[in-house]
C-alpha angles and dihedrals in degrees: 000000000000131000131208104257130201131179101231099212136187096022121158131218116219122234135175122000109348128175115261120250083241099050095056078053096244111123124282111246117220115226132185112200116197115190108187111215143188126182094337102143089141102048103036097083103059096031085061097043090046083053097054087037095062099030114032091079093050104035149019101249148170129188129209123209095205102195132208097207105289121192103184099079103275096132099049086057099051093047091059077071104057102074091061113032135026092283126141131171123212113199107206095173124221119305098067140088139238093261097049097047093049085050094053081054091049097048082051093046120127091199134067095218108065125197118201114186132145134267098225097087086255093118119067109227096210093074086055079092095052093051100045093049093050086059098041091052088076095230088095145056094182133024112188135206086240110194090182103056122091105286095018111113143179104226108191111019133117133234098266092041085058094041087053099045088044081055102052082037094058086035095069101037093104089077114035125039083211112112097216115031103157096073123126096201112090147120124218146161109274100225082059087048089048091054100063086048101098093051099030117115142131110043108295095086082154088053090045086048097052092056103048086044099058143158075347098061117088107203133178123195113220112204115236138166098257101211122217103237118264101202138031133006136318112228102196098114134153089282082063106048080042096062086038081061095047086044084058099044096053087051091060091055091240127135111349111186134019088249094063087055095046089054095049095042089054100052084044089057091045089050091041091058086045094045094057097043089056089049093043089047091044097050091046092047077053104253108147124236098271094056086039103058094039092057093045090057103040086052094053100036092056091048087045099052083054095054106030075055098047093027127005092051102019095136086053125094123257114226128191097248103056108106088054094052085045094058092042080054084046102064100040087049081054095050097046088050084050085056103051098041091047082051101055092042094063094051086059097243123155127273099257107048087055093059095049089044087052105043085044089055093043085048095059088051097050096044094050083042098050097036096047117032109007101048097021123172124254110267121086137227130224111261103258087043088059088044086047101047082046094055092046095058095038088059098052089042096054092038094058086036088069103035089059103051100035085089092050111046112077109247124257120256085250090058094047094053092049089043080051083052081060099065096054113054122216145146087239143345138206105277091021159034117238106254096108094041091065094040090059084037086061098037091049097044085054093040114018128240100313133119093260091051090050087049104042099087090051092072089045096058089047084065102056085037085060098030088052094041092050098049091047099048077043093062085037109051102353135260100304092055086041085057089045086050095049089056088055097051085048105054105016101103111245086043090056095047097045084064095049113047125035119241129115100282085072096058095034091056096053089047079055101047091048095051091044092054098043091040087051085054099039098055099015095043094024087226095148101196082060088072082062091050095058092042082063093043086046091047101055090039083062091055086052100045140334100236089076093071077079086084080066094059086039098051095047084037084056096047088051088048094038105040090178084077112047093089077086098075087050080078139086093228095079097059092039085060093046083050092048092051091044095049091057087041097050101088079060100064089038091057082055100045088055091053112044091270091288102169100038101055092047089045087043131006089029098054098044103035105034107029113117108252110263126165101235105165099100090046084051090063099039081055098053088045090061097043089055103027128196102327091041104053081051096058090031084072101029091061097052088046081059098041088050085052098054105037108086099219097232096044113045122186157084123087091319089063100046090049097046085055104051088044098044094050125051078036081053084054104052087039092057098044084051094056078079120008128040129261144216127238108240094046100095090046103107101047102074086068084094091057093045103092093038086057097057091038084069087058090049087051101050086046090057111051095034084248131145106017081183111062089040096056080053094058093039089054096034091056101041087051096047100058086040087058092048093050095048098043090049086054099047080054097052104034110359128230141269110276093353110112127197109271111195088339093173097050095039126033129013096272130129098003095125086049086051091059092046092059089036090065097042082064086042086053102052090040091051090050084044097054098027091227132078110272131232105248111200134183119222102230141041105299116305093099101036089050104053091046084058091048104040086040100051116130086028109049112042100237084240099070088051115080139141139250087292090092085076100049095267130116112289104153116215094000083072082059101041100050099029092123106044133084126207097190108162095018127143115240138214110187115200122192133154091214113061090217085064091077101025098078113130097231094061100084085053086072093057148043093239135350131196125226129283105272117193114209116187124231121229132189126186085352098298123103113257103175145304141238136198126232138179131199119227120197125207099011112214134171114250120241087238113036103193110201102020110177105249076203093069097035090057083055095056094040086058101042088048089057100044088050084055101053093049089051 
């Protein structure tokens, strides 16, 4: 359920002698006040004294200490107060919680507007008045202490006191719009309060009240300084976070009772038992791993879905879709076994431990799944609390989707050349700055060299990248588009697979996250130390790569459009923010002034000046086709339709502006530079990260006003399929599929590349016996097929003895670099391509005394072939008089290397 939720701003706490509402003549508001207590025989006395301070000059007013069952003299204390002020006391004994004991003083209550605050001095009574007025005004049912609005504050606590309030805050967020609705502090009608009474237990009352109360409950947050307690004992405990848990889960619909669980828990014993003995039958009749565990699970999950419908979940309603929802369940219960068995194989643990691991993981899946979404129980949500909980598991789903098969899928050969960059550390290098070197630097020191080390960092960045999307669609549109946004950058294709695999475009799209989130507040908000905030996020974008330096060109685009804004400049926040960018750019520039300037002029002079002409632009928006798929490319639309709606031509501005600008001109940029040169896929990616939040504001609307079923059915089934395709693409990579073989593997998807090595060095080794000396092993392209022989033969073949085609004067990127000062003259040579024409050139026999034929070995995986490649072995390796082709690249390196020897010297 969602409530209508407003900021309350620019309210005033009264302090010293003010006049009465009575006195300036305006009615006099009546007001009850509860405080809950247990055991506060410190603090009572003050809390209560603070109360009749701050309220008995602006309200008629009583105030009911509603007790626990305190044994420490609390209620003696409060009742010394009772002969001469409105003070009662309701002892409610030991047994019940904070929400049922505020509940027993509201039904008791003499006033309509009721106050709940603690009895520990956190709450400041002078905001008691705030509160109140925002009630009586009649606009709205509920006014809440908010600590997470602008001017609202935690005195006191430390870090992990805020971390954990920030946590049951967000975890609630499905289902409130209100930032802080864990806050004890509110006032509220008493008939809303009432309502919540027949489901309310546990401590949030205020969070138990904003559910029941709905779409229907118009609610405003008032910020306050929320103070650490002086005196006595906290009793929020594990019992506590525990019932908060209980309180969430109710509101989900999920398990209600302990005999529903019973009852699941026992047919998913019964399947577990079931499920092994398939896989066990199936491994002896010897059927590999991959047939094993499919069967296993096809057999249990049918027998399941009987049983969870006639038994588990026998109380819920069936509905006619079901079935359908329970084979959706199905398959991402498959994938996410797949995962962990795949997992678990690759650590080398024993069989049986990667079948329990697997069926375990499938298990977690299926019962969320069932519980949840298949068999769910009767009450409905409102519609954006059933997109928000789906997000939300959409987003957990598809985060420990890819943590458990990162380890398991071979890298791709972009991944092995920057881990290669890893190895080799450096303030820049030629293709790229440095910032995905040191994140596979930093996965692989935790967790070795391994593909889950490489990828690591890749996940992470896709967390920044979301927590930095939401907050800003959030600022933009409010909570319920920056959930819809979070689904999108969960499920649209370039934002998946940033998350998955490591190369700059991870790194670069969190940067740009982050600058896009601290530019909206500094010139939207005119918060100026947010313009530090996005030099730091530009700056490390540019050490990630050079495209987001677009964000410079779209914020001045957006001042010239949007004059209001331009004050801003008049400030020294601005160029703080450009130092700041520059200063963590700046190793960087020193790593190419060192070298000629290497990197800057391929990723720049060189692209633009000396590019053959080719007319890209077709190619650019098949591209971007494929990066958004299908729902994207609709709300993509969609939202510019929008954005062209609401922005009057001759006065262009607001959000939609800011949003139209930083999406039109990094994409006018890349437009432009295809009109004559060609592009790359993933290069527009980012930048929809603009359009992002617009996007998912179309589907709010549409939920909203009931509008569009359509549109709404495409994203439903767009979403769901995108995260099916994922997961069993991710499981055909790991493990394969039942009668799908592997097509091209090595020049397509990440498959067979370790087995590849493995054949690779059988060759290495008979050469080597043959020779009697170690061979050159070198890879025939740029650098796929050099850099996955360094990574899957690491610990047997030095990283030295392993190049690209480079050794032969053609392109090979950073191994021009890496092996610009050695010669291999007389070496024996093994060439490894995936394509034959690769080592059939004419001019390759001239660079040694005698070379052999072109083999072909073929690749297999699982048993079952994956692909082949083609190698040749040269003997006595020697430079030609005339090198045709010979990278400039690699000669300005030398040059530069020789001189500075020189001057050494």
């Amino acid at each position: 359920m969602l409530s209508h939720v407003k900021p309350l701003r620019g309210t005033v706490a009264f302090e010293g002698t003010q006049p009465s509402e009575s006195e300036r003549g305006a009615p006099c508001p009546s007001i009850s006040i509860v405080v809950p207590t247990l055991n506060e025989a410190e603090n009572i006395d003050e809390t209560i004294g603070e109360i009749i301070d701050n309220v008995y000059r602006h309200f008629t007013f009583e105030i009911i200490v509603t007790d626990g069952g305190s044994t420490d003299g609390t209620c003696e204390k409060v009742q010394q107060w009772q002969p001469a002020h409105p003070v009662s006391l309701i002892q409610n004994g030991r047994g019940g919680s904070l929400a049922e004991d505020v509940l027993s003083a509201a039904a008791q209550a003499r006033f309509s507007i009721v106050v709940v605050l603690d009895a520990d001095g956190s709450h400041p009574a002078p905001s008691i008045k705030a509160l109140v007025d925002a009630v009586a005004s009649s606009r709205y049912d509920m006014a809440i202490g908010s600590r997470y609005v602008d001017g609202g504050a935690t005195v006191g606590w430390p870090f992990y006191r805020n971390a954990l309030s920030r946590l049951g805050a967000a975890l609630a967020s499905p289902f409130t719009d209100v930032k802080d609705p864990l806050s004890g502090f509110f006032a509220i009608l008493r008939e809303q309060l009432l309502d919540a009474g027949t489901r309310a237990k546990g401590f949030k009352i205020g969070l138990e009240t904003l559910f029941a109360g709905g779409d229907s409950l118009n609610v405003c947050e008032v910020p306050i300084s929320f103070f650490e307690r002086q005196k006595g004992k906290s009793k929020i405990g594990g019992s506590q976070f525990a019932a908060y848990l209980s309180q969430l889960i109710r509101f989900c619909k999920g398990t209600s009772s302990f005999e529903t669980l019973q009852r699941f828990s026992l047919v998913g014993l019964v399947g577990f038992f079931l499920d092994l003995l398939i896989v066990a039958s199936a491994q002896t009749l010897g059927a590999d791993i991959m047939v094993a565990h499919i069967w296993g699970f096809c057999v249990a999950t049918v027998c399941n879905y009987v049983a969870h419908a006639h038994f588990s979940f026998r109380d819920r309603p069936k509905g006619g879709m079901q079935l359908q929802r329970f084979v959706l369940v199905g398959i991402m219960a498959l994938a996410m076994r797949g995962g962990a068995i795949a997992t678990t194989s690759a650590l080398g643990l024993p069989m049986i431990v990667v079948l329990v691991a697997g069926i375990i993981g499938g298990g977690i899946v299926s019962y969320i799944g069932n519980d949840f979404y298949v068999f769910r129980g009767g009450g409905q949500h409102a519609a954006k609390t059933r997109w928000r909980m789906a997000t939300v598991g959409l987003v957990c789903y598809v985060v420990a989707l890819r943590l458990l098969y990162q380890g398991a899928i071979d890298l791709m050969p972009q991944e092995a050349y920057y881990w290669r960059y890893a190895q080799y550390p450096a303030w820049g290098y030629f293709d790229h700055p440095p910032m995905v070197a040191w994140l596979i630097w930093l996965g692989t020191a935790v967790f070795g060299d391994t593909e889950f080390g490489v990828r690591i960092g890749a996940t992470l960045c896709w967390l920044v990248t979301a927590y930095f999307a939401f907050r800003f669609a959030d600022g933009l549109f409010g909570r319920m588009t920056a959930f819809l946004t979070l689904l999108l950058l969960s499920v649209l294709p370039f934002f998946f697979m940033i998350g998955t695999v490591t190369t700059p475009d991870a790194p670069l799209t969190a940067a740009w996250a982050g600058a896009l989130y601290f530019l909206q507040r500094a010139i939207l908000q005119n918060r100026p130390q947010a313009w530090l905030r996005a030099g730091v996020c530009i700056g490390l974008g540019m050490l990630s790569k050079y495209t987001i330096a677009l964000l410079g060109p779209a914020t001045l685009v957006f001042l010239v459009l949007h004059p209001m804004h331009r004050r801003g400049l008049l400030t020294k926040w601005p160029y703080l923010g450009a130092v700041l960018a520059f200063v963590l750019f700046s190793p960087v520039i020193a790593w190419n002034a060192r070298h000629d300037w290497a990197s800057f002029q391929f990723q720049g002079s060189r692209r633009w000046a000396f590019e053959d002409l080719v007319f890209s632009t077709p190619s650019l928006l098949l591209f971007i086709a494929i990066l958004l798929g299908p729902v994207g490319l609709l709300l993509g639309g969609a939202g510019a339709g929008r954005i062209a709606l609401l922005s009057d031509r001759f006065d262009f501005r607001g959000k939609e502006a800011f949003l139209a600008v930083f999406t039109l001109v990094p994409l006018f940029v890349f437009t432009f530079f295809s009109l004559f040169h060609s592009v790359k896929m993933n290069w527009t990616g980012p930048v929809w990260l603009s359009l992002l939040p617009v996007m998912a504001n179309v589907v709010e609307t549409a939920l909203s006003r009931g509008t569009m079923p359509r549109l709404l059915a495409a994203v439903k089934a767009a979403a769901g399929g995108s995260v099916l395709f994922f997961a069993i693409l991710f499981h055909y990579l790991a493990l394969g599929l039942p009668l799908v073989g592997y097509t091209n593997g090595l020049r397509g998807l990440p498959i067979a590349w370790e087995e590849f090595v493995s054949a690779a060095e059988d060759i290495e080794t008979k050469v080597a016996a043959e020779t009697g000396s170690p061979p050159l092993l070198v890879g025939m392209d740029k650098y796929n097929v050099a850099s996955e022989l360094g990574f899957y033969s690491r610990g047997r073949t030095a990283l030295n003895d392993i190049t690209s085609r480079n050794l032969f004067g053609e392109s090979g990127l950073m191994f021009e670099f890496w092996q610009a000062d050695r010669s291999f003259k007389g070496r024996s040579v093994i060439m490894y391509g995936v394509k034959e024409d690769s080592l059939s050139t004419d001019g390759l026999p001239e660079w040694f005394e005698s070379i052999g034929p072109v083999e072909r070995r073929t690749v297999y995986k699982d048993r079952a072939a994956a692909g082949q490649f083609f190698y040749r072995i040269g003997y006595g390796f020697r430079k030609p008089s005339v090198v045709p082709g010979w990278s400039e690249a690699r000669d300005r390196w030398r040059c530069s290397r020789a001189r500075k020897s020189e001057q050494h010297a």
